[in-house]
PyMOL Python script that loads the backbone (N, CA, C, O; Angstrom):
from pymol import cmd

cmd.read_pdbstr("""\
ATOM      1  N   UNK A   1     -29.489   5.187  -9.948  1.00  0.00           N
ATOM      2  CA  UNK A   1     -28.441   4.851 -10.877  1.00  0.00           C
ATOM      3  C   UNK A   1     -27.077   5.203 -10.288  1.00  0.00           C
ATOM      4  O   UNK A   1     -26.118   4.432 -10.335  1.00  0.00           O
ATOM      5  N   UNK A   2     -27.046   6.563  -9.664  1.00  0.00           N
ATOM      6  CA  UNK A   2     -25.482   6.832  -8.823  1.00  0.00           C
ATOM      7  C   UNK A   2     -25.534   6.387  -7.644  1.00  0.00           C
ATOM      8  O   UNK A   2     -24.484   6.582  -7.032  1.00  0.00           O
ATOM      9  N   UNK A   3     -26.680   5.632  -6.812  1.00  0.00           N
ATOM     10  CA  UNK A   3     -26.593   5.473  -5.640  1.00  0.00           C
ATOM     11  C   UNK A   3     -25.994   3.997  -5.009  1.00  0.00           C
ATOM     12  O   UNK A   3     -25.684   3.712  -3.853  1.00  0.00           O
ATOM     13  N   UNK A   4     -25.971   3.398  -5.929  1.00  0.00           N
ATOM     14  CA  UNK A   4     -24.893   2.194  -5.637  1.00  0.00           C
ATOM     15  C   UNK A   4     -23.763   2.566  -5.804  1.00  0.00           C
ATOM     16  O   UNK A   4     -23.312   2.739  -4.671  1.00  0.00           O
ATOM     17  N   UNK A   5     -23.090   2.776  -6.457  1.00  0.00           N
ATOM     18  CA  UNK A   5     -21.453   3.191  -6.707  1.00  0.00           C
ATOM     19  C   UNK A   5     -21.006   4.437  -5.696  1.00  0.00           C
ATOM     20  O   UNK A   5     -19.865   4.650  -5.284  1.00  0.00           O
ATOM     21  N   UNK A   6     -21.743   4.906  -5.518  1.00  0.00           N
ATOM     22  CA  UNK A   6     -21.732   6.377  -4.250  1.00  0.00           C
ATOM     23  C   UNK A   6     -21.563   5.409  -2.836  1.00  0.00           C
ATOM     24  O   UNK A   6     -20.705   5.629  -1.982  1.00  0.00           O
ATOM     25  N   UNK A   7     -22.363   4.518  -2.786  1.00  0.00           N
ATOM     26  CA  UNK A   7     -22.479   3.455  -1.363  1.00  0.00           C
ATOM     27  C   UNK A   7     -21.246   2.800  -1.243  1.00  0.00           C
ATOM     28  O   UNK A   7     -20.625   2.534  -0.214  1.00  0.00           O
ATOM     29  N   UNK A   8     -20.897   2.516  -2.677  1.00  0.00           N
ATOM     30  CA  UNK A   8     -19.427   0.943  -2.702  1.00  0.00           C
ATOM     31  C   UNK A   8     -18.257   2.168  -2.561  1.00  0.00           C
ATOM     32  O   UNK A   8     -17.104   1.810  -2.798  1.00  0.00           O
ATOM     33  N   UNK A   9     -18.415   3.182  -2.296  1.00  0.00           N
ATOM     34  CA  UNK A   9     -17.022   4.572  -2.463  1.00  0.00           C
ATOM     35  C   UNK A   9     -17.169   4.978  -1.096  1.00  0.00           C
ATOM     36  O   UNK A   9     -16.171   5.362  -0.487  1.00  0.00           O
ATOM     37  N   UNK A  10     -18.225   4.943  -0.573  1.00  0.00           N
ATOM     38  CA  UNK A  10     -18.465   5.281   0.848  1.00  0.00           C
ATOM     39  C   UNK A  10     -17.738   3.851   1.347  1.00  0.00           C
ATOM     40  O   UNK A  10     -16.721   3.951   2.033  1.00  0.00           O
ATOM     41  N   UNK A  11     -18.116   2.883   1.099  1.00  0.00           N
ATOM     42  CA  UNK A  11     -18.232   2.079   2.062  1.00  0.00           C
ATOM     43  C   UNK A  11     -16.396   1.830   1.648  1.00  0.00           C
ATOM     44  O   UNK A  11     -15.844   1.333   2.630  1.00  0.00           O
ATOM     45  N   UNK A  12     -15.783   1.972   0.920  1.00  0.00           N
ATOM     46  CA  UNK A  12     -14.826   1.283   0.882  1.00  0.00           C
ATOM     47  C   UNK A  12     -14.003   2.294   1.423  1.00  0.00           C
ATOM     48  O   UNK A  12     -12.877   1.948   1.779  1.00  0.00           O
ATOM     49  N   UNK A  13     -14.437   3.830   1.597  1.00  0.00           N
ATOM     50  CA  UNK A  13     -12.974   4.327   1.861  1.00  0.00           C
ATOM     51  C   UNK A  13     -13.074   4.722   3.274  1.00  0.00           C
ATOM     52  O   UNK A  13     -12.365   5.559   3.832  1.00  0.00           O
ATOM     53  N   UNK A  14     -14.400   3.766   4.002  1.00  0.00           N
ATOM     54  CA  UNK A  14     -14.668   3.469   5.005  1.00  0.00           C
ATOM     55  C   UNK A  14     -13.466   2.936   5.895  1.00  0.00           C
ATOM     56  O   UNK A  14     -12.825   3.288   6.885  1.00  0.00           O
ATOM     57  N   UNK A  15     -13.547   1.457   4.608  1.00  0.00           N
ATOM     58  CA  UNK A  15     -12.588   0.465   5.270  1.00  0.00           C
ATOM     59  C   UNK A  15     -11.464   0.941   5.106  1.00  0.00           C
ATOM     60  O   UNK A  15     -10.764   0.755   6.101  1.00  0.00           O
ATOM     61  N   UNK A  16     -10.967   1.469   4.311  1.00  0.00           N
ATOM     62  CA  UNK A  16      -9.426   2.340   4.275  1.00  0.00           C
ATOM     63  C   UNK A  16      -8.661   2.960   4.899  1.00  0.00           C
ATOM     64  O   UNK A  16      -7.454   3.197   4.955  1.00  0.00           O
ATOM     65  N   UNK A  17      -9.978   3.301   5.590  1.00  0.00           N
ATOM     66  CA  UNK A  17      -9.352   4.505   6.723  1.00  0.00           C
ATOM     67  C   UNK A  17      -9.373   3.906   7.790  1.00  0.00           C
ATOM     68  O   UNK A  17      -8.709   4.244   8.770  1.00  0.00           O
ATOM     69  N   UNK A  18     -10.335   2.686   7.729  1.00  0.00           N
ATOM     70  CA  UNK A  18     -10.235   1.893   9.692  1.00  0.00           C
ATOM     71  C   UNK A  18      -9.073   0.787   9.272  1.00  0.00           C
ATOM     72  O   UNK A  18      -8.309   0.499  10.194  1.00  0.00           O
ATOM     73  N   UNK A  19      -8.887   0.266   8.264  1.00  0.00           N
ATOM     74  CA  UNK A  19      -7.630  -0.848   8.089  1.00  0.00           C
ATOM     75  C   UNK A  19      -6.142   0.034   8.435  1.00  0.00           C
ATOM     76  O   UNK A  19      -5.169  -0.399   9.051  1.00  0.00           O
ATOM     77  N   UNK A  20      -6.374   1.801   7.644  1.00  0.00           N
ATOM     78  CA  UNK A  20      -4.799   2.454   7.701  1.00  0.00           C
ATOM     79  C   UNK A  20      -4.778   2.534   9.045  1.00  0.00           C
ATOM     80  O   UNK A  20      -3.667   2.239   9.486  1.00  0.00           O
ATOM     81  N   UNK A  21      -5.723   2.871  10.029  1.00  0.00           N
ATOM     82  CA  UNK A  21      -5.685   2.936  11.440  1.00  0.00           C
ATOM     83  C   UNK A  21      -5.539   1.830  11.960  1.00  0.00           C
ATOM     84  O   UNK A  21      -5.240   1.958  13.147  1.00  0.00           O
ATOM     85  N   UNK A  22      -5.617   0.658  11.593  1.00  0.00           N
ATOM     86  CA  UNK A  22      -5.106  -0.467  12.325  1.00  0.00           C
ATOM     87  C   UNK A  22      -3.365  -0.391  11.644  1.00  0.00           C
ATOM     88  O   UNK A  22      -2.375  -0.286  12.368  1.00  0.00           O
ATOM     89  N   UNK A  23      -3.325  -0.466  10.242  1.00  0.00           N
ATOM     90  CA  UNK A  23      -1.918  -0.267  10.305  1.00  0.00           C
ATOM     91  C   UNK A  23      -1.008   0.442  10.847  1.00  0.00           C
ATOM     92  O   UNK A  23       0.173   0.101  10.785  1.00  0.00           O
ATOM     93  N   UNK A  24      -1.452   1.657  11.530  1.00  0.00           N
ATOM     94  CA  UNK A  24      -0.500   2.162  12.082  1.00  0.00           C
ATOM     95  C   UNK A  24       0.081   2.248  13.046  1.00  0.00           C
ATOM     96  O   UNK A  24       1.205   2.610  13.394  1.00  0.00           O
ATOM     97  N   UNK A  25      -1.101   1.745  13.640  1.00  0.00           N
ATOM     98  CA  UNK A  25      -0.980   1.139  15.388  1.00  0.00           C
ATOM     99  C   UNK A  25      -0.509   0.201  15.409  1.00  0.00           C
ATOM    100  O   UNK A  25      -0.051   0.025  16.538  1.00  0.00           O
ATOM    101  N   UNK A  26      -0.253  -0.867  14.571  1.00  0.00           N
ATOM    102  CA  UNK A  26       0.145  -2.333  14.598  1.00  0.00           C
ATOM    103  C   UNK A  26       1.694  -2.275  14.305  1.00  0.00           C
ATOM    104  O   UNK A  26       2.471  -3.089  14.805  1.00  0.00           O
ATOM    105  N   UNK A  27       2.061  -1.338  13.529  1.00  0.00           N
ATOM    106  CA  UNK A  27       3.473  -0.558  13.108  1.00  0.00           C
ATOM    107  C   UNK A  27       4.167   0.065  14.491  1.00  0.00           C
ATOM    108  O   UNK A  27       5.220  -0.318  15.001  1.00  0.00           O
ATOM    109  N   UNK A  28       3.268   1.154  14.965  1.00  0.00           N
ATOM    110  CA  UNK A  28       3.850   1.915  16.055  1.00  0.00           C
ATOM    111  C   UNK A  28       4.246   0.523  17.223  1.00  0.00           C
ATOM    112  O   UNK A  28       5.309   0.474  17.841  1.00  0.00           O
ATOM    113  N   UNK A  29       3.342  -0.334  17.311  1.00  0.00           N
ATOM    114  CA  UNK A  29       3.711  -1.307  18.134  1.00  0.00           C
ATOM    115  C   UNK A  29       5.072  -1.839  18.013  1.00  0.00           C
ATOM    116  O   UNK A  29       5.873  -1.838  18.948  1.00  0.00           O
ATOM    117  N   UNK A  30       5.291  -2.249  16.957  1.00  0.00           N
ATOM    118  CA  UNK A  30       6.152  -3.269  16.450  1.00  0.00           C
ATOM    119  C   UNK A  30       7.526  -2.122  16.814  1.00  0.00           C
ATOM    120  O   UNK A  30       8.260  -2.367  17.772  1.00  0.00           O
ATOM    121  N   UNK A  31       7.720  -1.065  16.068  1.00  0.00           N
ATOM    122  CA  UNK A  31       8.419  -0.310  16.805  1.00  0.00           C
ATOM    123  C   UNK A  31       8.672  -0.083  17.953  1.00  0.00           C
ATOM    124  O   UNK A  31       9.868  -0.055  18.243  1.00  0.00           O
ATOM    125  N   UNK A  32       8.001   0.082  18.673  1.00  0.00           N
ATOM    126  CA  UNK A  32       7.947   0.040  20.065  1.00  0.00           C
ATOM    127  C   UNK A  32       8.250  -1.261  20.704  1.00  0.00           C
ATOM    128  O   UNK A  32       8.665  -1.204  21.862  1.00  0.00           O
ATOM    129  N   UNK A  33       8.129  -2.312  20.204  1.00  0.00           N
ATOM    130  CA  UNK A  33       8.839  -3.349  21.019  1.00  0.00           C
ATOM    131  C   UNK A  33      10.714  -3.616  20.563  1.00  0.00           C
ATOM    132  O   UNK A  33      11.527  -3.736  21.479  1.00  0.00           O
ATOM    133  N   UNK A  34      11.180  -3.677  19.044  1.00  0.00           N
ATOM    134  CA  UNK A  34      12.308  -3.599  18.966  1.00  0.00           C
ATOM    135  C   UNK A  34      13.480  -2.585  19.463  1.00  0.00           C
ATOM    136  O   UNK A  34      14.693  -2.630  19.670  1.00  0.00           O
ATOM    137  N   UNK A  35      12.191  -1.447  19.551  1.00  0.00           N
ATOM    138  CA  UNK A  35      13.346  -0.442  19.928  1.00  0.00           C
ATOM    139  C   UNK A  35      13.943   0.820  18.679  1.00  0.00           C
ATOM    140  O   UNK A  35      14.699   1.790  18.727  1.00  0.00           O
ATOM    141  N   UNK A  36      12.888  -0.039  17.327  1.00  0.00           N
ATOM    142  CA  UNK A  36      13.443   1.701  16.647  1.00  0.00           C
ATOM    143  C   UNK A  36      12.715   2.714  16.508  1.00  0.00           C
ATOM    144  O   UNK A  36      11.598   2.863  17.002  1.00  0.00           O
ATOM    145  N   UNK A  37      13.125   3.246  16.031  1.00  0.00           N
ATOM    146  CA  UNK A  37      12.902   4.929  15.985  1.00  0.00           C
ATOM    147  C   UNK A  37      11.332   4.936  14.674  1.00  0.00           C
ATOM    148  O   UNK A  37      11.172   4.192  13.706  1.00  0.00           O
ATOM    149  N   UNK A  38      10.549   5.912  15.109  1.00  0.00           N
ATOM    150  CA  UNK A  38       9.371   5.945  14.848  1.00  0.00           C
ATOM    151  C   UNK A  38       9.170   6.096  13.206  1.00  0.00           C
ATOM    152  O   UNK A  38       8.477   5.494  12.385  1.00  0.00           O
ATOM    153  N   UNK A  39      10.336   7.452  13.113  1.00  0.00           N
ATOM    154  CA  UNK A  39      10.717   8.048  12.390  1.00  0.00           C
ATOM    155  C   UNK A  39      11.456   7.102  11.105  1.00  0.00           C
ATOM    156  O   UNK A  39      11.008   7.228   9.965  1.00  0.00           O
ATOM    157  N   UNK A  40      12.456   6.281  11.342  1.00  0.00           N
ATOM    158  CA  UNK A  40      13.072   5.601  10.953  1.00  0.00           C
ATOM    159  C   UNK A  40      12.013   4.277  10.107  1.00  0.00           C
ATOM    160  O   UNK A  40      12.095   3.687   9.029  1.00  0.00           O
ATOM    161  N   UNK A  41      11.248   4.252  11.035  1.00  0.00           N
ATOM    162  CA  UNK A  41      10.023   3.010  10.212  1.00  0.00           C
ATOM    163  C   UNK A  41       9.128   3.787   9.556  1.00  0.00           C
ATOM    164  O   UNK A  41       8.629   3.279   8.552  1.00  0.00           O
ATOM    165  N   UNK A  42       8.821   4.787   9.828  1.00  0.00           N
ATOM    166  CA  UNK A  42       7.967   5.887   9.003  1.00  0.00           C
ATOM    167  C   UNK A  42       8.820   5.827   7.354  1.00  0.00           C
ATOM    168  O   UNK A  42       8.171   5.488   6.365  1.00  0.00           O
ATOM    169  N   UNK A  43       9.982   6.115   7.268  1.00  0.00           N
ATOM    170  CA  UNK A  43      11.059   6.390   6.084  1.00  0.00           C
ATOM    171  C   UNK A  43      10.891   5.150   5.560  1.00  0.00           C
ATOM    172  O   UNK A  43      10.776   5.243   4.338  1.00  0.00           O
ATOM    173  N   UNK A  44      10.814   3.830   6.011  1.00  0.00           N
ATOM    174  CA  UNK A  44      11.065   2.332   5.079  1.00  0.00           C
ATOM    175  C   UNK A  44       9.867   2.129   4.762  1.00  0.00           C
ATOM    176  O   UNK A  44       9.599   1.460   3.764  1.00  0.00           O
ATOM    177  N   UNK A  45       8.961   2.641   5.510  1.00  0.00           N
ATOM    178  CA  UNK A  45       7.234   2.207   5.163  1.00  0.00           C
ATOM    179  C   UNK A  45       6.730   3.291   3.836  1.00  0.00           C
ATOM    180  O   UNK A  45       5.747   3.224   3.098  1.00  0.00           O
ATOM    181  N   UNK A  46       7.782   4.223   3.897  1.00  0.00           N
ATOM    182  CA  UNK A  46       7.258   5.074   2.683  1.00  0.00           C
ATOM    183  C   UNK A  46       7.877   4.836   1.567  1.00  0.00           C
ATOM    184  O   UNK A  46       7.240   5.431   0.697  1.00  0.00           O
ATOM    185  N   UNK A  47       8.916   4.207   1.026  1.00  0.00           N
ATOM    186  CA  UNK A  47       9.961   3.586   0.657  1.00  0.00           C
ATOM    187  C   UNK A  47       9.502   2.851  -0.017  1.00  0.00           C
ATOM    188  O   UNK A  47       9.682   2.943  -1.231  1.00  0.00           O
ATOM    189  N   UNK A  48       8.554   1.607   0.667  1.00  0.00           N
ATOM    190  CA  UNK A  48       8.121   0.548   0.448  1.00  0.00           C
ATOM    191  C   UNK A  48       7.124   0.982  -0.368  1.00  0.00           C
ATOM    192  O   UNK A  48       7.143   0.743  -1.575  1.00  0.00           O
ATOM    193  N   UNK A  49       6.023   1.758   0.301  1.00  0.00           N
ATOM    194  CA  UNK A  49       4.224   2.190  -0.525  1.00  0.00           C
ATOM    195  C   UNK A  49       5.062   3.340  -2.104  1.00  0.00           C
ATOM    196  O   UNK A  49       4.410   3.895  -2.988  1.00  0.00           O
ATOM    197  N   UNK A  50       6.437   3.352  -1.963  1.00  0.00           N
ATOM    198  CA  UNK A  50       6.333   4.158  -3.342  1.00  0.00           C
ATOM    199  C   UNK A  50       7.321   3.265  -4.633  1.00  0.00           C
ATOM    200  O   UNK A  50       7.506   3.641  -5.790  1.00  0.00           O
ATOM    201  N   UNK A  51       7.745   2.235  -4.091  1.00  0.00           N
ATOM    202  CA  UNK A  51       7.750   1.238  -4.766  1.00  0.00           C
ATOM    203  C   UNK A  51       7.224   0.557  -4.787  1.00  0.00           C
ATOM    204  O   UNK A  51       7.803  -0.460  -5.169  1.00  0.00           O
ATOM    205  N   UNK A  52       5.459   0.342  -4.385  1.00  0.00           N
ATOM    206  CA  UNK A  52       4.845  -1.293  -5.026  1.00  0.00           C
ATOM    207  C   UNK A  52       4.147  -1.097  -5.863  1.00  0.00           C
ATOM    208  O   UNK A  52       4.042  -2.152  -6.488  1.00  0.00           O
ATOM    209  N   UNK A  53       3.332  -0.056  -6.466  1.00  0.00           N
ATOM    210  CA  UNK A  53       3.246   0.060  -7.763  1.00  0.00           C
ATOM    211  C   UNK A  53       4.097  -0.530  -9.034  1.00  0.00           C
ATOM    212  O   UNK A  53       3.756  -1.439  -9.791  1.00  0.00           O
ATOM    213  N   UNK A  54       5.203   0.183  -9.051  1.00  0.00           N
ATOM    214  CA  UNK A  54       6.426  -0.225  -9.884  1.00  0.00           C
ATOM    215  C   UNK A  54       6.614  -1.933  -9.626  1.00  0.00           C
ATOM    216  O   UNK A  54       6.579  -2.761 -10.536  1.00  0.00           O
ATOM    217  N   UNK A  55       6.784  -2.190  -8.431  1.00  0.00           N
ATOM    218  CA  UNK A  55       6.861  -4.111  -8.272  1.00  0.00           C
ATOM    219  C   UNK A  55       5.837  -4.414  -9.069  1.00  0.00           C
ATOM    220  O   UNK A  55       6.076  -4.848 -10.196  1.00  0.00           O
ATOM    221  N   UNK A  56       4.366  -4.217  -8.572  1.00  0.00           N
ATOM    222  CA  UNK A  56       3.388  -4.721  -9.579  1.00  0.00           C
ATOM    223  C   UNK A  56       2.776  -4.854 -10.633  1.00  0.00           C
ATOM    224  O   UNK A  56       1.904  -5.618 -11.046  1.00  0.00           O
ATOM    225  N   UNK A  57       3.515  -3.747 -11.150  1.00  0.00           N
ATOM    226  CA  UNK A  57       3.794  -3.481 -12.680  1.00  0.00           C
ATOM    227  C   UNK A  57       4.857  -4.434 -13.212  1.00  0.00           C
ATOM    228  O   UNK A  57       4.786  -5.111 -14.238  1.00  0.00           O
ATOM    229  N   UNK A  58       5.545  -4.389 -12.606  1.00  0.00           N
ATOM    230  CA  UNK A  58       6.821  -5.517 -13.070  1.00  0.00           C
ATOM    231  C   UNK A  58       6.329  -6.774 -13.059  1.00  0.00           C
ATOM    232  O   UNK A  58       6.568  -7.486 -14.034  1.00  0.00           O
ATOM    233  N   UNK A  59       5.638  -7.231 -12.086  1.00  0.00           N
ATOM    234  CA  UNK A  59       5.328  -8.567 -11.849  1.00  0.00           C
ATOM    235  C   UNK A  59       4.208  -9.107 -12.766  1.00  0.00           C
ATOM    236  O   UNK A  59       4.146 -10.310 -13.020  1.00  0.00           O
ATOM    237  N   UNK A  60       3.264  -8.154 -13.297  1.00  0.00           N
ATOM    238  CA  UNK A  60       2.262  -8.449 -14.040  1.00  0.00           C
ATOM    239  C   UNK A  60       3.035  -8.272 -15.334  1.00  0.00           C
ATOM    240  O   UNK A  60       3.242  -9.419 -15.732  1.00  0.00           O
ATOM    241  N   UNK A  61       3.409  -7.662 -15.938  1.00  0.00           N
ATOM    242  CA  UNK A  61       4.016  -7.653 -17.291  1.00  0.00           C
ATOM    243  C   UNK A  61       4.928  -8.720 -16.970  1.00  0.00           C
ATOM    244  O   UNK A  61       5.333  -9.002 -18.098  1.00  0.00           O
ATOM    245  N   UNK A  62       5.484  -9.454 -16.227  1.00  0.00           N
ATOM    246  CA  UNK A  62       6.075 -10.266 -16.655  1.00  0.00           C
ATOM    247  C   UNK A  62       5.303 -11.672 -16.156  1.00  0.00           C
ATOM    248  O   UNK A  62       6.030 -12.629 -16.421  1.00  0.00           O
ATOM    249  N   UNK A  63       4.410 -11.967 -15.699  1.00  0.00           N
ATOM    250  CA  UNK A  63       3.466 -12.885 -15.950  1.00  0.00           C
ATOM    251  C   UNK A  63       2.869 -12.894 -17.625  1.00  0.00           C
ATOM    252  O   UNK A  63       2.368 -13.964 -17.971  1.00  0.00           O
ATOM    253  N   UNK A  64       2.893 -11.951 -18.497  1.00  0.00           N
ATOM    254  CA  UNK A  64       2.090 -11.949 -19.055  1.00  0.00           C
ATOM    255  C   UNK A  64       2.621 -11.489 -19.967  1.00  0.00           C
ATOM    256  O   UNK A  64       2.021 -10.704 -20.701  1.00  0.00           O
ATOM    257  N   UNK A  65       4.163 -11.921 -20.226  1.00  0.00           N
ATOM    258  CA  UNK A  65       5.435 -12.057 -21.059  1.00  0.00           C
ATOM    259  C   UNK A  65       5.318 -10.580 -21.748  1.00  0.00           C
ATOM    260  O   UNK A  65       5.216 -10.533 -22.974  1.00  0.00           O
ATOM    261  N   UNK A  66       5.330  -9.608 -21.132  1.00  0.00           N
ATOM    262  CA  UNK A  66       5.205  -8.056 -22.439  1.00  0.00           C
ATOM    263  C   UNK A  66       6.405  -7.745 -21.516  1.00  0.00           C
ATOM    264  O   UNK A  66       6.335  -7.147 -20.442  1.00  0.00           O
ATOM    265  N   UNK A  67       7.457  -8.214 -22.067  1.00  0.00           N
ATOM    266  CA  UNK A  67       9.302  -7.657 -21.543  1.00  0.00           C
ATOM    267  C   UNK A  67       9.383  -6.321 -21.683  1.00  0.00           C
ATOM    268  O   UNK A  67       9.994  -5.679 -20.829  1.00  0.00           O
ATOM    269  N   UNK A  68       8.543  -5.417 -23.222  1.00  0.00           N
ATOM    270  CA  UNK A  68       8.805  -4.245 -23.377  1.00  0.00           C
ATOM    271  C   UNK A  68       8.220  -3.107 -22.015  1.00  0.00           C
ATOM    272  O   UNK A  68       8.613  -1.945 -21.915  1.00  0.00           O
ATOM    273  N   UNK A  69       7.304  -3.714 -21.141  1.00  0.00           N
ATOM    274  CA  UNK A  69       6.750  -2.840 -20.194  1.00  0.00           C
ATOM    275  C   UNK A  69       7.553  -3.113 -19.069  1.00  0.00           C
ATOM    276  O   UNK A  69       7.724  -2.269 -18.189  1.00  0.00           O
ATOM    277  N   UNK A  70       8.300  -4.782 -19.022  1.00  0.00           N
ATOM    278  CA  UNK A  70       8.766  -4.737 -17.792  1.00  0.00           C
ATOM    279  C   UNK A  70      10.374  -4.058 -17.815  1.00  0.00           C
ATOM    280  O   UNK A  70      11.106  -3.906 -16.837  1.00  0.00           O
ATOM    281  N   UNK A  71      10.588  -3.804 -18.853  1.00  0.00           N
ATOM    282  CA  UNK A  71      12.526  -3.098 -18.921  1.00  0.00           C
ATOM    283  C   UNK A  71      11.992  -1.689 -18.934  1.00  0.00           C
ATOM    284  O   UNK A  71      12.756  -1.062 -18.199  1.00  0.00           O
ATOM    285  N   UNK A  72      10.881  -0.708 -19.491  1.00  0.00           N
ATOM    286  CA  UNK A  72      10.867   0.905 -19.844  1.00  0.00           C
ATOM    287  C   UNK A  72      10.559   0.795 -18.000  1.00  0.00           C
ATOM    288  O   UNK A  72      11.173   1.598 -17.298  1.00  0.00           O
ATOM    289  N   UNK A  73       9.652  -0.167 -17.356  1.00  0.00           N
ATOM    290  CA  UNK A  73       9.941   0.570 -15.848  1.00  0.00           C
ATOM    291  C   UNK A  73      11.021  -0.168 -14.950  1.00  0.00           C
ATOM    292  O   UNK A  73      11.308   0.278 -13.839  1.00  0.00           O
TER     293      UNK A  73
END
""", "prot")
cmd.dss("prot")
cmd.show_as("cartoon", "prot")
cmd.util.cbc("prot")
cmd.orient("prot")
């Protein structure tokens, strides 16, 4: 009874951790060819992951016309 949902938690934070490891290498690259600072893309990439919650909250309440959820965030 717990051993499927134990497997789909394994297996997914499997992929989580080998996709964040491709993201970061694919990042450090990209840095590394323009020329900025590691640090500097580290700051916009965190920037970004702590506003998309809030975007997708916005974007779904307003697909789905409830204005009162999309103005309190």
């Amino acid at each position: 009874m717990l051993l499927l949902p134990s497997l789909i938690l394994l297996i997914s934070l499997a992929g989580l951790t080998l996709s964040a490891r491709y993201v970061v290498q694919a990042l450090s690259n990209v840095t590394k060819a323009f020329g900025i600072s590691e640090y500097t893309t580290a700051f916009i990439i965190l920037a970004l992951a702590t506003s998309m919650p809030e975007v997708s909250v916005a974007i779904s309440s307003a697909l789905q016309n409830a204005s009162g959820v999309l103005l309190a965030n």
